[in-house]
C-alpha positions as a Markdown table, in Angstrom:
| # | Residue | x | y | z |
|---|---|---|---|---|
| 1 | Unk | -30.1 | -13.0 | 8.7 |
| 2 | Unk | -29.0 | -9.3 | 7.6 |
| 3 | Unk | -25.9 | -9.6 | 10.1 |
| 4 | Unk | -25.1 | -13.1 | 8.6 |
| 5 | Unk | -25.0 | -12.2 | 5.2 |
| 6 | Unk | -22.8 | -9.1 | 6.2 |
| 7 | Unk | -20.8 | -11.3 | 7.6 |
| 8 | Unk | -20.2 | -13.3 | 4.7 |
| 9 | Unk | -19.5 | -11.2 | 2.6 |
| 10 | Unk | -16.5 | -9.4 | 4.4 |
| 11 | Unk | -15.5 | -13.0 | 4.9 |
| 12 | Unk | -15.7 | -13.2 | 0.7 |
| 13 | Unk | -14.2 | -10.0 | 0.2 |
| 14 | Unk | -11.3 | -10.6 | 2.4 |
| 15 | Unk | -10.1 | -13.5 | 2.1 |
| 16 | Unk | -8.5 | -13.1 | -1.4 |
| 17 | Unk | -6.3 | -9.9 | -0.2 |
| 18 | Unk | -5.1 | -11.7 | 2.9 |
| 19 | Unk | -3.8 | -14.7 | 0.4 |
| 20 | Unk | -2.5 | -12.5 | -1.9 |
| 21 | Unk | -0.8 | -10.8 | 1.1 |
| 22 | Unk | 0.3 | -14.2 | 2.4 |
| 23 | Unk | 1.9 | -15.1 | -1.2 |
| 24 | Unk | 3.6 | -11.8 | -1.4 |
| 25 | Unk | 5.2 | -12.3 | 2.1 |
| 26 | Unk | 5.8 | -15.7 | 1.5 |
| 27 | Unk | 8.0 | -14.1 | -1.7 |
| 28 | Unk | 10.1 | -11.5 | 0.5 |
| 29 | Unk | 10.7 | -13.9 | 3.1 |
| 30 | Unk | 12.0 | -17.0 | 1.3 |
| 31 | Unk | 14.1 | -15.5 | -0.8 |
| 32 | Unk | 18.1 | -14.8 | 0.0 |
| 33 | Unk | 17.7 | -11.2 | -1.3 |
| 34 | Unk | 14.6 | -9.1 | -1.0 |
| 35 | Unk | 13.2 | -7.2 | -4.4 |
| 36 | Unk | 13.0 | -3.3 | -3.6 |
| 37 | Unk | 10.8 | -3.3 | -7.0 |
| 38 | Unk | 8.5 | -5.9 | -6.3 |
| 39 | Unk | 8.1 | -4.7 | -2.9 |
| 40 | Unk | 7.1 | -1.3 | -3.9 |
| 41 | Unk | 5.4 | -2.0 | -6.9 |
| 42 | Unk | 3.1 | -4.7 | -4.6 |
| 43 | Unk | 2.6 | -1.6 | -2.2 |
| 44 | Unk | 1.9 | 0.9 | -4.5 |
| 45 | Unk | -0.5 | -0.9 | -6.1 |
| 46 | Unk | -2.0 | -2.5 | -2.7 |
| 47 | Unk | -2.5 | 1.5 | -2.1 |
| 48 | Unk | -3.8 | 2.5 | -5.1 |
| 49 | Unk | -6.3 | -0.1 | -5.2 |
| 50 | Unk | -7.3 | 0.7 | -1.4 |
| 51 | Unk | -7.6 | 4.6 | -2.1 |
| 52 | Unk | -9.6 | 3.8 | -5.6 |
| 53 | Unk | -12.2 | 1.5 | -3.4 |
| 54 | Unk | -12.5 | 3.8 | -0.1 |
| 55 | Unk | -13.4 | 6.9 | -2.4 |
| 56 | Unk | -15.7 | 5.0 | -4.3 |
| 57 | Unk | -17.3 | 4.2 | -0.8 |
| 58 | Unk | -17.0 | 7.6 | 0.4 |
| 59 | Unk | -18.3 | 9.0 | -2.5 |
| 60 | Unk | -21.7 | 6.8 | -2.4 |
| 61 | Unk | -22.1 | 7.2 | 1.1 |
| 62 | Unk | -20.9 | 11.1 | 1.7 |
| 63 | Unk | -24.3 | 12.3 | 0.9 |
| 64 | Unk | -26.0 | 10.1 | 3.6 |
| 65 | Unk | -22.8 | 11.0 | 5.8 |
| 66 | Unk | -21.8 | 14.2 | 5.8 |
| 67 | Unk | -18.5 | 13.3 | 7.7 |
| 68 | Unk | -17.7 | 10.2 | 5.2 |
| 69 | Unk | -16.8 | 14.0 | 2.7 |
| 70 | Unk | -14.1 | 14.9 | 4.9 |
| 71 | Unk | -12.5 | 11.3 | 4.9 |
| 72 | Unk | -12.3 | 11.3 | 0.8 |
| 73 | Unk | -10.3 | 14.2 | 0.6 |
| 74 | Unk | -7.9 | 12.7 | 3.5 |
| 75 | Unk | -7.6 | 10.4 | 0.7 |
| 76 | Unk | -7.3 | 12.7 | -2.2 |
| 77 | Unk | -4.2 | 14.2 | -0.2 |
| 78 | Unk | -2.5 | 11.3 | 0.9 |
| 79 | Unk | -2.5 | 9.8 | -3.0 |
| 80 | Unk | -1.0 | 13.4 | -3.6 |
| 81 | Unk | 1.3 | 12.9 | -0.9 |
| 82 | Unk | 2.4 | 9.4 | -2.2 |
| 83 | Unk | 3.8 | 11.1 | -5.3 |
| 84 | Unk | 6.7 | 13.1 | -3.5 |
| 85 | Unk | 7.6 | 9.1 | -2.3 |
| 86 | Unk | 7.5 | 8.0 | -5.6 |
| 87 | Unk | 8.8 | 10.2 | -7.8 |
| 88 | Unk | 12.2 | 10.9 | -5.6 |
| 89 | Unk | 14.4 | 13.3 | -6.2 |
| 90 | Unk | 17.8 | 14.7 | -5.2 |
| 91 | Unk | 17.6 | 17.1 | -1.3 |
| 92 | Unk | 17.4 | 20.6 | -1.7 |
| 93 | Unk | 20.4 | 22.4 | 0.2 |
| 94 | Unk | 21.4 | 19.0 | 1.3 |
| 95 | Unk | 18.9 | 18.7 | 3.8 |
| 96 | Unk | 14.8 | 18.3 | 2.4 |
| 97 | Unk | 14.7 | 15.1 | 0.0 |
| 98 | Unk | 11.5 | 13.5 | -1.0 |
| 99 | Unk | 10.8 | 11.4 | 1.5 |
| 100 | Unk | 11.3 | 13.7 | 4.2 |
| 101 | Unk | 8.9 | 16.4 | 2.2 |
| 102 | Unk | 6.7 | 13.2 | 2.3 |
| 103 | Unk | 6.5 | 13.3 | 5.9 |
| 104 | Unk | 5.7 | 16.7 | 6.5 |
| 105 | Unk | 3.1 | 16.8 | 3.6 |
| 106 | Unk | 1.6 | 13.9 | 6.0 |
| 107 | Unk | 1.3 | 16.3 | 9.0 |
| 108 | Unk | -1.8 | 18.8 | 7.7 |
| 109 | Unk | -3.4 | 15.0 | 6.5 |
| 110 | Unk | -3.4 | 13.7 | 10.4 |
| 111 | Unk | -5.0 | 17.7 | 11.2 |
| 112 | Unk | -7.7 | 17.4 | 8.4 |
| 113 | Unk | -8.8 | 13.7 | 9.9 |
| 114 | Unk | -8.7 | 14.4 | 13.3 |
C-alpha cells in the first residue's frame, strides 16, 4: 500500500508542472515570433521554484543523509551562478562576458557533485 500511495502522489505532484510545461511550449511553438522575456522569465522561475523545493528537501533530509548536505550547496552555487546569466553585462577585454563567466563558474559545481 506504502508503494501505491507513493506512487500517487508523484503522479499528483507532477502532473500540474508537465501541463504547465505543455501550455508554455504550446506558447513558444505556435506563435510566428518567440518571446525571449517570457521564455526566460518561465525558466527562471521554473528554476527558482525547483532550487527553493530541492533545498527544502535537502535541508529536512541532510541530517538523516549526510550526503543529501553536499547536494544543497551544489544548489546554493548554481542559484549564485544563475546570477552572472541574469544580470549580463558587457565582456571584459573583449573576450569574458557573462555568460561565458557563467560557464566556468559551472565547472567547480560539476567537481563539488561528483
Amino acid at each position: 500500500k506504502q508503494w501505491y500511495q507513493r506512487r500517487v502522489a508523484i503522479t499528483a505532484g507532477g502532473l500540474p508542472i508537465f501541463l504547465l510545461w505543455a501550455y508554455h511550449a504550446y506558447n513558444l511553438g505556435f506563435y510566428k515570433k518567440i518571446d525571449y522575456g517570457y521564455n526566460t522569465k518561465f525558466n527562471v522561475f521554473i528554476g527558482v521554484t525547483h532550487h527553493l523545493l530541492l533545498s527544502g528537501w535537502g535541508l529536512w533530509n541532510g541530517n538523516h543523509r549526510p550526503h543529501i548536505k553536499k547536494a544543497v550547496w551544489v544548489i546554493v552555487f548554481s542559484s549564485l551562478a544563475l546570477l552572472l546569466e541574469l544580470f549580463d553585462f558587457s565582456p571584459y577585454y573583449l573576450v569574458m562576458d557573462a555568460h561565458a563567466t557563467w560557464h566556468a563558474a559551472t565547472v567547480p559545481i560539476t567537481v563539488l557533485w561528483w
